[in-house]
N, C-alpha and C positions, 0 to 999 in steps of 0.2 A: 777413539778407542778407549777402551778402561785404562782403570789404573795398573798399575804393577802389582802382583803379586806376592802378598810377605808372607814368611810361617808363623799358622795359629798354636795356639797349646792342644797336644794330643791328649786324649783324655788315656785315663787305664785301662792295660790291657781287659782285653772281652776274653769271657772263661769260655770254654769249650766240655761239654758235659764229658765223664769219665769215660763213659761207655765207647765214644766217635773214633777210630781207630786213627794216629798220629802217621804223618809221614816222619823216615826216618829220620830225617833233617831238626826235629825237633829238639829244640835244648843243645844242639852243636854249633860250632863255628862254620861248617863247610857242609852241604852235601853230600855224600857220595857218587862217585862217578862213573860211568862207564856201559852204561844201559844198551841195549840194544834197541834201533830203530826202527828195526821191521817186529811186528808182533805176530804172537800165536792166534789163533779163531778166540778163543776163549780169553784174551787179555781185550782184543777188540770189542766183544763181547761187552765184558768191564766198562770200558772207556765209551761204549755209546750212553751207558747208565750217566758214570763221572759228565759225561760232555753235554748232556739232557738237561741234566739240574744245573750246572753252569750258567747255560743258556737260559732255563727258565730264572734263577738269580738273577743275571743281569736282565732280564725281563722287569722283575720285581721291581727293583733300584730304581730303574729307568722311569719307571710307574711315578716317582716321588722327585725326581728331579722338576725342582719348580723355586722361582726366584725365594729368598728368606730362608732355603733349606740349609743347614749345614755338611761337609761331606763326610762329618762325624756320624751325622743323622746317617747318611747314604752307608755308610757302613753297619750302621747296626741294624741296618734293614737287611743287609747281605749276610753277615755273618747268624742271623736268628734265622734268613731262609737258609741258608747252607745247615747249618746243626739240627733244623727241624728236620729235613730231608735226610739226616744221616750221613753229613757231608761233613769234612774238615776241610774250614776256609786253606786253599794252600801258600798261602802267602803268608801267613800268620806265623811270626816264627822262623821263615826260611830267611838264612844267612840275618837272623836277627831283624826282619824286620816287625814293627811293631803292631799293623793292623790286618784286618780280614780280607781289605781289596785294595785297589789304588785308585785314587782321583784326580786326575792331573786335569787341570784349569787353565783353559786360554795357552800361557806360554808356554806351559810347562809340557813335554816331550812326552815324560812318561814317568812313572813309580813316583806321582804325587801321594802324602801320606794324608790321609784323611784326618783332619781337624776344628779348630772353632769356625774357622772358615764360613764364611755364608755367600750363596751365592746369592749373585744378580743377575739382572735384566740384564739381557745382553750376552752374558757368557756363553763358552762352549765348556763341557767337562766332559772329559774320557772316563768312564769306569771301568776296570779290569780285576774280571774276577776268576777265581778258578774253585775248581772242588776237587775233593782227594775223596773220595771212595772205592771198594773192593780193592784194596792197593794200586791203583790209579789216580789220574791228574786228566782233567777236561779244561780248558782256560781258554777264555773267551773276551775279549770289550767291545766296547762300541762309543763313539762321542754322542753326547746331546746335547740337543738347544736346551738354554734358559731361557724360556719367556721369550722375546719379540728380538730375534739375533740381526744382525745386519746383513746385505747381500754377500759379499762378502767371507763374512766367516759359513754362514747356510752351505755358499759353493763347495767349499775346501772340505766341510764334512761328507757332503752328498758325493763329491770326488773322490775323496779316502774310501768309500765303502765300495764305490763302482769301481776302483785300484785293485783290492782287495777281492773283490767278486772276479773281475779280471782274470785277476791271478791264479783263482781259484781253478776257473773253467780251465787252465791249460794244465793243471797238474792231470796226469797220465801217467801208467806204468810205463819205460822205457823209453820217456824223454829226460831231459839231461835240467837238474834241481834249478839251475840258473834260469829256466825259464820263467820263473816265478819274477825275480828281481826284473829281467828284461821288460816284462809285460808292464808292470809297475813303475818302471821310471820311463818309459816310451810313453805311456797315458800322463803322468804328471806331470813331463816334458812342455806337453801343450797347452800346459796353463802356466805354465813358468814356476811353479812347485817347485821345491828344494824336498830331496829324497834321506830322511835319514839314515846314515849308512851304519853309526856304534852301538844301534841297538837293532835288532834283527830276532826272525823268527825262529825256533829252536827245536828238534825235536822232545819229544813226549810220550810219558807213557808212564811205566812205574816209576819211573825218574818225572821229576820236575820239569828240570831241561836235561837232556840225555847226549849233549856233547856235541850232536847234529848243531850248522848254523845254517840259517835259511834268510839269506840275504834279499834286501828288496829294492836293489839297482843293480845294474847289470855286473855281472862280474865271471868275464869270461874263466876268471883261475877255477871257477868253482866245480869240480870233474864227478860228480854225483849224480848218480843214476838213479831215478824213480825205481820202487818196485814197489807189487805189489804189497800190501802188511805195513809197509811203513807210514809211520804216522807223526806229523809236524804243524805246527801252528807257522799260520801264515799272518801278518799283524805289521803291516803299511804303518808308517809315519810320515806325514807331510808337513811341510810347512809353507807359510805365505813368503817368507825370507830365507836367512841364513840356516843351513843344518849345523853350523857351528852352534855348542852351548856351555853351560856351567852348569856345575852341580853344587847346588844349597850345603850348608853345612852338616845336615842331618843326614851327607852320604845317601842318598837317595833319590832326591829332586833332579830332574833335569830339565833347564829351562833355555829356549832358545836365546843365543847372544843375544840377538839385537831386540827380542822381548815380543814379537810377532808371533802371531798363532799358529799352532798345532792341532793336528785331528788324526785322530787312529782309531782302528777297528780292526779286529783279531777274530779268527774263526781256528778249531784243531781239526787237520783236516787226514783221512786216513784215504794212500793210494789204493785203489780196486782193481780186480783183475783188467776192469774194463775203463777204467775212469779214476773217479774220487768220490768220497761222501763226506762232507762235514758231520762231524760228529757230537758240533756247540750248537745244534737249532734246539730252539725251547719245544 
């Protein structure tokens, strides 16, 4: 396997043109809380635009993920397609963080901060991007190979996305939210996968995360009832080991204890009268 993972230098913040309308979270300690989970026609509406450009950004990204790149590079390809489109990176700024997306590498869990970093042959990296337009949030990732991966890590990504599609096909009006987690730790059960349980999926909408938790192991406590209008990111974390971790000193890294790989992939996904529709397809 590679080596460990250490933190690069972040470079300075990327400007946002005057015109890109801010979420409100910008320039405060806290967002505000308290959103509502089910939406109106006309905020769905919104959020299939925010969740389109999402999806095509992390399309973008994904286009340039290639051994020699840096995840500083990976960012500034997101945050120029996001501003081009009319889009506020939504991460940028929220609760202080300092870049337009995340790129978490090989160990790392989730909310790796993109910098001098360069990847290699062999790696796996998560990108997680989201977009804020018409006062909404679309947010989306996916992991990709670096160049020539080994069996191995290949599996655990190909398995996180077929977790996460899983997952998908069961959400329904009128089934009960925990079916999401059951589906997802039943599937990665059988390859011996470790389920990360302290970072979970969330509702969304004009909130960032709107309060909703959408967990992705089974958790019977969980008494929430699908309906229709509501709408939640669904966003699997696996690993080859421990779901035990540490977080870097920069308050944001999270990387598995024992230093084994992760893979995750995140869709926002809105209940239908009859069904669901992802809302993050490019």
């Amino acid at each position: 396997m590679t080596t460990l993972l250490r933190p690069g230098r972040i470079s300075p913040t990327r400007k946002v043109p005057a015109h890109i309308a801010r979420p409100e979270y910008v320039g405060k300690a806290e967002p505000k809380r308290g959103d509502s989970d089910v939406q109106t026609a006309e905020t769905i509406e919104k959020m299939r635009i925010a969740g389109r450009i999402a999806g095509q950004a992390l399309e973008e990204v994904g286009r340039h993920v290639a051994p020699g790149v840096t995840t500083d590079e990976l960012d500034r390809i997101g945050h120029e397609f996001l501003c081009d489109h009319g889009a506020y990176p939504s991460t940028l700024g929220y609760r202080g963080y300092p870049k337009s997306l995340c790129t978490s590498i090989n160990e790392v869990i989730c909310h790796g901060i993109p910098d001098d970093t360069v990847l290699r042959d062999g790696d796996i990296v998560n990108v997680d991007i989201t977009a804020y337009i018409g006062g909404v949030h679309g947010d989306t990732d996916a992991t990709f190979l670096v160049g020539e991966v080994d069996e191995e890590s290949r599996l655990l990504v190909e398995r996180t996305r077929t977790a996460m599609m899983r997952a998908i096909k069961a959400v329904a009006p009128g089934r009960q939210l925990n079916v999401v987690g059951r589906v997802i730790e039943a599937y990665a059960k059988r390859f011996g996968y470790g389920v990360v349980r302290d970072f979970t999926g969330h509702g969304i909408g004009a909130a960032f995360h709107s309060g909703l938790i959408v967990p992705h192991y089974d958790d019977p406590s969980l008494s929430v009832t699908m309906v229709p209008g509501m709408t939640f990111t669904i966003e699997p974390m696996l690993t080859l080991g421990t779901i035990e971790y540490e977080i870097w000193p920069d308050q944001w890294t999270a990387v598995t204890k024992d230093r084994k790989r992760t893979a995750q992939f995140e869709h926002t996904i809105l209940v239908t009268e009859s069904g669901h529709e992802i809302l993050t397809l490019p």
